[in-house]
Backbone as a ProteinNet text record, in pm:
[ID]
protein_1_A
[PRIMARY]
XXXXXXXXXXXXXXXXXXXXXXXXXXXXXXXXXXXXXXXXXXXXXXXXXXXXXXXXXXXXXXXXXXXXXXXXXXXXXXXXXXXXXXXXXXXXXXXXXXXXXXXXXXXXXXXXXXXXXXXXXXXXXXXXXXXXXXXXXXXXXXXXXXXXXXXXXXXXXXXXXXXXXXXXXXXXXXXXXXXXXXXXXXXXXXXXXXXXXX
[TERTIARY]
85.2	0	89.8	58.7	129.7	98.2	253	222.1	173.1	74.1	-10.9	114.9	77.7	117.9	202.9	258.1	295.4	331	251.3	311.3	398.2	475	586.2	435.1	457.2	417.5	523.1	629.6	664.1	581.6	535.7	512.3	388.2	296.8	165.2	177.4	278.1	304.1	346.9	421.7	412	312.9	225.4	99.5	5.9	-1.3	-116.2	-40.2	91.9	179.3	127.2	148.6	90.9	-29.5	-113.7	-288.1	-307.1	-239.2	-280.8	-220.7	-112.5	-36.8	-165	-185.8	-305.5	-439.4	-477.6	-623.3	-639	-571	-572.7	-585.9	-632.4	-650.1	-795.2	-881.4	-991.1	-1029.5	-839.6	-885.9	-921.3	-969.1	-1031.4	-911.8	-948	-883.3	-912.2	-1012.3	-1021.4	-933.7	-923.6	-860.2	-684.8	-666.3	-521.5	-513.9	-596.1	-562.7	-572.5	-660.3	-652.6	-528.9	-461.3	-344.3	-228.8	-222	-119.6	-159.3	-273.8	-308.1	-297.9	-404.8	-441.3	-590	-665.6	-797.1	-787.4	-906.1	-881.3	-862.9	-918.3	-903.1	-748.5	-696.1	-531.6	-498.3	-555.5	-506.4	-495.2	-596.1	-680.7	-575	-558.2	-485.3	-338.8	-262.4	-96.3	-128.8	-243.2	-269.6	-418.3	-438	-570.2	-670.2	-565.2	-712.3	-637.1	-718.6	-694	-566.5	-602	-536.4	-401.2	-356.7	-211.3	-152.9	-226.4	-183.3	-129.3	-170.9	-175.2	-41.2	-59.3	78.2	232.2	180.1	334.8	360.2	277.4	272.1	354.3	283.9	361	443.7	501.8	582.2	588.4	470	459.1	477.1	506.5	579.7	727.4	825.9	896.8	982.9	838.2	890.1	929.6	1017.6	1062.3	1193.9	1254.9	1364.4	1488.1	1422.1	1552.1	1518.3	1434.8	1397.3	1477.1	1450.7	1513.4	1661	1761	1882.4	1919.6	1832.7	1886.6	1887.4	1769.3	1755.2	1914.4	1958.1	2067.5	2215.7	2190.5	2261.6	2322.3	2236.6	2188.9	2345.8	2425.4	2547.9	2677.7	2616.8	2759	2782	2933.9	2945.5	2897.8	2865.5	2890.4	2786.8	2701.5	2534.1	2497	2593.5	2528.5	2541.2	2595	2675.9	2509.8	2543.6	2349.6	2264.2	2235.5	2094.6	2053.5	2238	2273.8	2233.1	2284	2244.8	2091.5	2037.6	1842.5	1803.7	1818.5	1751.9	1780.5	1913.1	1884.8	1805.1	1831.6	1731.5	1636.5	1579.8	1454.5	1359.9	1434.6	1415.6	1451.4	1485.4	1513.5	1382.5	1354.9	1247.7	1090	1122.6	984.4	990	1073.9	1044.4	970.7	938.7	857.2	749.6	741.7	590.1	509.8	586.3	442.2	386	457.8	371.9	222.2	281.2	213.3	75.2	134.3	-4.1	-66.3	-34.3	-108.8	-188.6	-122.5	-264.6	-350.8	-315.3	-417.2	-508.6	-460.3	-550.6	-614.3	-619.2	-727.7	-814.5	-871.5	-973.3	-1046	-990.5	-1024.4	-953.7	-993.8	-933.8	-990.8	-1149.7	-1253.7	-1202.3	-1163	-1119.6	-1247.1	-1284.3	-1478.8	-1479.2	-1392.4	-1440.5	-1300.5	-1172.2	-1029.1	-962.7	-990.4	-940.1	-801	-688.4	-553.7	-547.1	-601.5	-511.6	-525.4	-591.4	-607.4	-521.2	-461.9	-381.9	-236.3	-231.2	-142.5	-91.1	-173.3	-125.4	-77.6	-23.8	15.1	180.7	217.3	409.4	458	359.1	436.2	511.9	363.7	374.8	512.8	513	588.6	744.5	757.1	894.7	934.9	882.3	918.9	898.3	834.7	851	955.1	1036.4	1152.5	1244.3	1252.4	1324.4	1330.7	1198.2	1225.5	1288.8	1263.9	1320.8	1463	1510	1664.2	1732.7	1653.9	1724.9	1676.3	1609.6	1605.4	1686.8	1683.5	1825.3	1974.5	2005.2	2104.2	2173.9	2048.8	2025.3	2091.8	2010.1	2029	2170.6	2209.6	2398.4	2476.5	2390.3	2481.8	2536.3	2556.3	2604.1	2547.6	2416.5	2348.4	2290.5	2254	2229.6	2070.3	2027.7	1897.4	1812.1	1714.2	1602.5	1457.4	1417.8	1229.3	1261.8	1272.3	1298.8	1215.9	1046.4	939.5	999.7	990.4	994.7	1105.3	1197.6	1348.4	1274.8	1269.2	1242.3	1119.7	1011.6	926	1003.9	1088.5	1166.1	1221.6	1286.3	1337.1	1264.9	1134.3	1055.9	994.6	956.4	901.1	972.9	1090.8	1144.4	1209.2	1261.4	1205.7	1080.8	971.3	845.5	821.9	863.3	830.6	986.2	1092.4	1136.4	1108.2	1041.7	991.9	841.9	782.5	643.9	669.1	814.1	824.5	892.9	945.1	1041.7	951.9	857.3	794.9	628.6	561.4	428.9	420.4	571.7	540.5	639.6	682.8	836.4	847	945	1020.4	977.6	978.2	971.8	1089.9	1075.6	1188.8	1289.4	1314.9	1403.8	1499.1	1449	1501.5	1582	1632.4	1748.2	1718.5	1674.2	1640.2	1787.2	1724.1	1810.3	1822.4	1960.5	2033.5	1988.4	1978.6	1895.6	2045.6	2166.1	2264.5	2290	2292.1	2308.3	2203.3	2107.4	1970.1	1976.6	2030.3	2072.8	2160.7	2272.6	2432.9	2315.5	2276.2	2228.9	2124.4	2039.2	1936.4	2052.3	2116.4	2208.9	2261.3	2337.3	2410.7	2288.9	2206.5	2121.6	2049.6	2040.1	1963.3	2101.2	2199.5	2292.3	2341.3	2362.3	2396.7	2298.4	2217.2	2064.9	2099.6	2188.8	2179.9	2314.9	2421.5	2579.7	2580.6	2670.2	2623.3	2705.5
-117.4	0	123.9	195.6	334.2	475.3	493	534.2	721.5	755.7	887.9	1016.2	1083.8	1224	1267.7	1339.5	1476.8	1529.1	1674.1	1818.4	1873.6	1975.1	1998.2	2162.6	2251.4	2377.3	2491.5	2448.7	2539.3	2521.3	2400.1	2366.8	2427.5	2494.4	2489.7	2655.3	2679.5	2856.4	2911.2	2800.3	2827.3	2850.4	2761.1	2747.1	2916	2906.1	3031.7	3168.1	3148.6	3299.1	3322.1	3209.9	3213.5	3252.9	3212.2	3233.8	3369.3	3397.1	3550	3660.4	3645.6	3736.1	3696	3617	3606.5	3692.2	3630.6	3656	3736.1	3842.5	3922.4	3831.2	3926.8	3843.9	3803.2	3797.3	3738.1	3591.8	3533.6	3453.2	3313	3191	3081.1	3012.9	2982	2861.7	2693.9	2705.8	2592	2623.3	2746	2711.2	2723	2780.4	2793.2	2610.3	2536.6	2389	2305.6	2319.1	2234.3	2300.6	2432.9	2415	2340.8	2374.1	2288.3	2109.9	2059.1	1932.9	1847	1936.2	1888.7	1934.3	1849.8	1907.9	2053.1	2073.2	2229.3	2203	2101.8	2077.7	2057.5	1976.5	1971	2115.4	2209	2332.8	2392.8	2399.3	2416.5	2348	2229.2	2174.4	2221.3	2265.5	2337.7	2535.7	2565.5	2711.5	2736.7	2806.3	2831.8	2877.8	3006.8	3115.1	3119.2	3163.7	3258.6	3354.8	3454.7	3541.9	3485.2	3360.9	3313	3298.9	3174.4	3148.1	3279.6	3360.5	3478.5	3511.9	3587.6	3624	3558.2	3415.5	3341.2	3357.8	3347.1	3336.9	3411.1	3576.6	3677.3	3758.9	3663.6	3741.2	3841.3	3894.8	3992.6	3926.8	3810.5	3804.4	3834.5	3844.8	3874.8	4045.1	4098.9	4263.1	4347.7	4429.9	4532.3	4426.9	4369.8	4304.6	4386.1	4551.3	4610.4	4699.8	4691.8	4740.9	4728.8	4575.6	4502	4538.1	4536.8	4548.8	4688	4796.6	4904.5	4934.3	4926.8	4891.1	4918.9	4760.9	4687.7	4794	4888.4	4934.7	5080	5116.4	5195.1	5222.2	5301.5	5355.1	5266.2	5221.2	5123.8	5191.7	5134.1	5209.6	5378.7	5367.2	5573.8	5515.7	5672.2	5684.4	5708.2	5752.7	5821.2	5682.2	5610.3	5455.6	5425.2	5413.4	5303.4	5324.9	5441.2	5546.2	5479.1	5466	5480.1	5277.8	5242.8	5102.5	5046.7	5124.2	5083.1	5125.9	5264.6	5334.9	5242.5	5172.4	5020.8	4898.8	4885.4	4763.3	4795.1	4915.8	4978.8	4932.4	4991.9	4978.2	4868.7	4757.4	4634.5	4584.8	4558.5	4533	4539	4672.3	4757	4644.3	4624	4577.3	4468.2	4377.8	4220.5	4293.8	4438.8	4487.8	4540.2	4594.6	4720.3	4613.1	4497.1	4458.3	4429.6	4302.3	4271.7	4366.2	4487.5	4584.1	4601.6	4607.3	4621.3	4508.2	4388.2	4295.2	4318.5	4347.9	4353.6	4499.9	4564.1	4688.6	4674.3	4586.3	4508.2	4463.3	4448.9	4463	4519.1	4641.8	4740	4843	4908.5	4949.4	4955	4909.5	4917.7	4769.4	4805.7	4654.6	4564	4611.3	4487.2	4410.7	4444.9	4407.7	4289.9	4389.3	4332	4297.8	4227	4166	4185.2	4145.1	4154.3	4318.5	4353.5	4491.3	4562.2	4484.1	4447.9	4423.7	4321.9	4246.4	4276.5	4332.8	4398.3	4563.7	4619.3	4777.9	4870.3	4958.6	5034.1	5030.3	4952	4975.6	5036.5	5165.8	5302.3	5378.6	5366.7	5449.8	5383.9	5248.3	5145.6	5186.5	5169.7	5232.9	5359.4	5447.1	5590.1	5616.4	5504.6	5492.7	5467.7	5340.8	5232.8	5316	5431.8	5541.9	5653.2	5686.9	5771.7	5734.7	5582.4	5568	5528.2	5475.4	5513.9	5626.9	5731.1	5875.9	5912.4	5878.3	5933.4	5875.8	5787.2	5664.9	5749.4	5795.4	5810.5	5964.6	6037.1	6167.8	6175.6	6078.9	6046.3	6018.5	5941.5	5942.7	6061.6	6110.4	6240.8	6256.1	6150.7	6075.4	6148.5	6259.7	6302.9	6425.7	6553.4	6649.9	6647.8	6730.7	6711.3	6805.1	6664.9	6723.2	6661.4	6717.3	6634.4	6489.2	6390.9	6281.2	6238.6	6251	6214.9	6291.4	6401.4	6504.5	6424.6	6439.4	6381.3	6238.6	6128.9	6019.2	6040.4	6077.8	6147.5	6168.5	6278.9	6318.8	6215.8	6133.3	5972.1	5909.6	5876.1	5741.1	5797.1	5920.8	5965.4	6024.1	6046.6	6042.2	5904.1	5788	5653.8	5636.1	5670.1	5617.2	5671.4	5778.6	5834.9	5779.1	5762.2	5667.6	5529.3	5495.3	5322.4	5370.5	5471.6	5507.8	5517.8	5600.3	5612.9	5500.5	5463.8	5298.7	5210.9	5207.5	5055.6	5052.2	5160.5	5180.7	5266.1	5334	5458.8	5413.1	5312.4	5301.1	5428.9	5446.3	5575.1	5477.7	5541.4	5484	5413.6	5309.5	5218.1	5268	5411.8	5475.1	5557	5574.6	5648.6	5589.9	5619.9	5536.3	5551.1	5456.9	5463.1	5561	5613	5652.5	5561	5497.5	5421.2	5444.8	5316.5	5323.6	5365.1	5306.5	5351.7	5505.7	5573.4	5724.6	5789.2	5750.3	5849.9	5816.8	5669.6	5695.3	5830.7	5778.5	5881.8	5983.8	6047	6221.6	6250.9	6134.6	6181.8	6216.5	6130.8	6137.3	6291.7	6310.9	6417.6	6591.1	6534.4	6679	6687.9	6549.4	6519.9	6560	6455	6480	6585.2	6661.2	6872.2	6859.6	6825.6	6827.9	6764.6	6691.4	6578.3	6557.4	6602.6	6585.5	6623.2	6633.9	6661.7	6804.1
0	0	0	-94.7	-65.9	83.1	56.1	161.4	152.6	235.8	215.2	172.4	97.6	37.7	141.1	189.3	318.5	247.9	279.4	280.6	361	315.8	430.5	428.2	545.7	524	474.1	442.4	276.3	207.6	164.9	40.2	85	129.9	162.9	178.5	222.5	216.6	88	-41.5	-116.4	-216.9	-192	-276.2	-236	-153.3	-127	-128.3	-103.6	-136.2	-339.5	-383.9	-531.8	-566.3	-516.7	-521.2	-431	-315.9	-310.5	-361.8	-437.3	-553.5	-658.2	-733.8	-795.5	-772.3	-669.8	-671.7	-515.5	-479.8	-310.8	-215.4	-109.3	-38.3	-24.1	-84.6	-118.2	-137.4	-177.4	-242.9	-172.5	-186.3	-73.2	-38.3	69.3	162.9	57.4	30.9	-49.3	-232.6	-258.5	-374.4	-345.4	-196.1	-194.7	-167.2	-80.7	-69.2	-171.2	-294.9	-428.6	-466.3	-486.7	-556	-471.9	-354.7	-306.9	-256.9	-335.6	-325.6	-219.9	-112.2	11.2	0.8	132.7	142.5	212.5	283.9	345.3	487.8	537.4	665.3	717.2	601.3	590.1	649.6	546.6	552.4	693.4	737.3	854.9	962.5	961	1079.1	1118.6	965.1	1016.7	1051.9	958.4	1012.5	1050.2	1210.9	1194.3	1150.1	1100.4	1032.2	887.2	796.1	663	704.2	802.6	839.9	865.5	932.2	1027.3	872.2	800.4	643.2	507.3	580.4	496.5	536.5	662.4	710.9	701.4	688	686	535.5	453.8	312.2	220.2	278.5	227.8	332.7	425	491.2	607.7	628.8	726.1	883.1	876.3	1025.4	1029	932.8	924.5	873.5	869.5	829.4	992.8	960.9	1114	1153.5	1115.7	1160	1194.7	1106.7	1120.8	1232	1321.4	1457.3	1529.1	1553	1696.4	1639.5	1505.3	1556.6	1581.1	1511.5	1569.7	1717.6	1804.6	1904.7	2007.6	1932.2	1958.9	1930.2	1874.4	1832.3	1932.5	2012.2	2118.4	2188.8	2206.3	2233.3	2182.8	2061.2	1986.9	1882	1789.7	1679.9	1629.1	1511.9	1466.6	1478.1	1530	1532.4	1368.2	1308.7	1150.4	1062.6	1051.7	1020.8	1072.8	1196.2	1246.6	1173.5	1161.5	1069.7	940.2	887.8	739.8	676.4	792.7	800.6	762.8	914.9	966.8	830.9	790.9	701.6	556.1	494.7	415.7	437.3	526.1	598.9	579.5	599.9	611	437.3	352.7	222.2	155	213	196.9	209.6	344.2	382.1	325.8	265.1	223.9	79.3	1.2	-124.7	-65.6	-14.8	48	128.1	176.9	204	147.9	103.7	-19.7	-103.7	-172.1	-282.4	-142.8	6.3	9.9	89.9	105.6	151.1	60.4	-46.3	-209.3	-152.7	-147.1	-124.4	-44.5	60	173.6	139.5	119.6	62.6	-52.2	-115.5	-188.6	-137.4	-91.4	7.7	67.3	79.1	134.8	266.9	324.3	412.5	549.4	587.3	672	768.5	873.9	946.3	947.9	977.9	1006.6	902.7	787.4	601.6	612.2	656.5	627	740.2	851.5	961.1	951.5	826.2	854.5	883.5	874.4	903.9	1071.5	1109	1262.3	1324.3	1259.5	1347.6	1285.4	1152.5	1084.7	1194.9	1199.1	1313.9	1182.2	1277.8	1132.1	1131.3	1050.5	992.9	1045.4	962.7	932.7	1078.9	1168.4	1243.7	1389.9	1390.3	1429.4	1375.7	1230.2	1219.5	1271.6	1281.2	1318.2	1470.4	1569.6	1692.3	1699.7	1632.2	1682	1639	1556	1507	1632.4	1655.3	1731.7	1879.2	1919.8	2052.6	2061.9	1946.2	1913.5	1959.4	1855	1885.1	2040.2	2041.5	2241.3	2301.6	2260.1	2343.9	2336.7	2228.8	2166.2	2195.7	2237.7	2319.1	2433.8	2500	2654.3	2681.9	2610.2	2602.2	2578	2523.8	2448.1	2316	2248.5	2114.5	2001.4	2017.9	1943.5	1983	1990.3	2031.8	2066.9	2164.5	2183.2	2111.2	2059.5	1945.1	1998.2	1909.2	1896.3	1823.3	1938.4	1819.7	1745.2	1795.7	1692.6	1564.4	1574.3	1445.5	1319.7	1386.3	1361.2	1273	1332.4	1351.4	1213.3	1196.8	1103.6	1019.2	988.1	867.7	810.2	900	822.1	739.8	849.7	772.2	695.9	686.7	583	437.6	421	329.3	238.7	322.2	253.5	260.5	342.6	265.8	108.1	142.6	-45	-171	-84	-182.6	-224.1	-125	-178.1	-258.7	-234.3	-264.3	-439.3	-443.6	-618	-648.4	-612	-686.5	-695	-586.9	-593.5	-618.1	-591.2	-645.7	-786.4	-810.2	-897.7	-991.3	-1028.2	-1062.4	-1221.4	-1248.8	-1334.4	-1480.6	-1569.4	-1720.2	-1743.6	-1812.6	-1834.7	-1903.4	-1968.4	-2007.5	-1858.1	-1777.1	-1674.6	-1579.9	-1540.7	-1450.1	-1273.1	-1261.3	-1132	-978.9	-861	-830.8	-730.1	-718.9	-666.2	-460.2	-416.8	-265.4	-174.7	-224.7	-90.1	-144.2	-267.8	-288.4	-247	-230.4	-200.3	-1.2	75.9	264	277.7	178.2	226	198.3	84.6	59.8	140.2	156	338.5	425.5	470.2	620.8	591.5	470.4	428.6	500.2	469.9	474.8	629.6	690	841.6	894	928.2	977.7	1065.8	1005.9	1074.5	1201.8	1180.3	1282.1	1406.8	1370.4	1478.5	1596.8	1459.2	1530.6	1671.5	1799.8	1915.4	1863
[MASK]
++++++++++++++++++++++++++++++++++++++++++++++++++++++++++++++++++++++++++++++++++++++++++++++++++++++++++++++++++++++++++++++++++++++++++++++++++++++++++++++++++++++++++++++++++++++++++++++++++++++

């Protein structure tokens, strides 16, 4: 007698990372389990919700990684070096989120309608905390002159938000030459910087 199928859950995170690039996040639990050729209950038994399956799928348990090391980074090495670092990571990162907020904002934006974004929070506002409690950190040492670190911290994430906003939702005509992500950290740092030196 042969012996039964096994799925590994790669193989099962692969299947529905496919079908919700396809079809949002709309799309069924039963058609993400016929493509990866299990029933749904299968499905059901390695993840509980739509939502857990979703998240491992496209990744969002793994976005903000570059939090915890800045964090870590807290009276070590050059403070402008750290910045110059988080603020890559940062935009590293973003390429494996935006597509998948595109998904999830397919859906809509009304939580009652789109549950992940519940349990999703907001990124945005998360990076520019873990930004701003850096620079307070970094204050408090002295390592950095005293500022408004929200403000500070704001000016960051919000100037890669609008560089990932044009590269990756807006990208340039295929004649244009994109502007390079470590020349566009150094020329942020270059212009924040002054702001900050002690």
């Amino acid at each position: 007698m042969a012996r039964p199928r096994t799925i590994q859950d790669e193989d099962l995170r692969l299947a529905a990372r496919e079908v919700f690039l396809e079809q949002g996040f709309s799309a069924t639990t039963a058609e993400i389990a016929r493509r990866a050729g299990v029933s749904e209950g299968s499905l059901f038994k390695r993840f509980a919700t739509k939502e857990d399956l979703f998240e491992e799928a496209v990744g969002l348990r793994d976005y903000g990684a570059w939090r915890g090391e800045l964090a870590g980074l807290v009276g070590r090495g050059d403070v402008r070096r750290n910045l110059e670092r988080a603020a890559l990571a940062f935009l590293t990162e973003a390429d494996q989120l935006v597509p998948t907020l595109m998904l999830i904002f397919s859906r809509g934006y009304d939580q009652t309608h789109n549950p992940i974004l519940e349990r999703l929070g907001n990124p945005a506002m998360q990076d520019t905390q873990a930004l701003a409690a850096y620079l307070q950190a970094e204050v408090a040492l002295g390592r950095i002159r005293p500022l408004d670190a929200d403000i500070a911290a704001l000016a960051l994430t919000g100037s890669l938000s609008q560089y990932v906003h044009c590269h990756l939702t807006l990208p340039l005509k295929p004649a244009a030459e994109p502007l390079d992500r470590g020349r566009f950290v150094r020329g942020l740092l270059d212009l924040i910087w002054p702001g900050l030196e002690p």
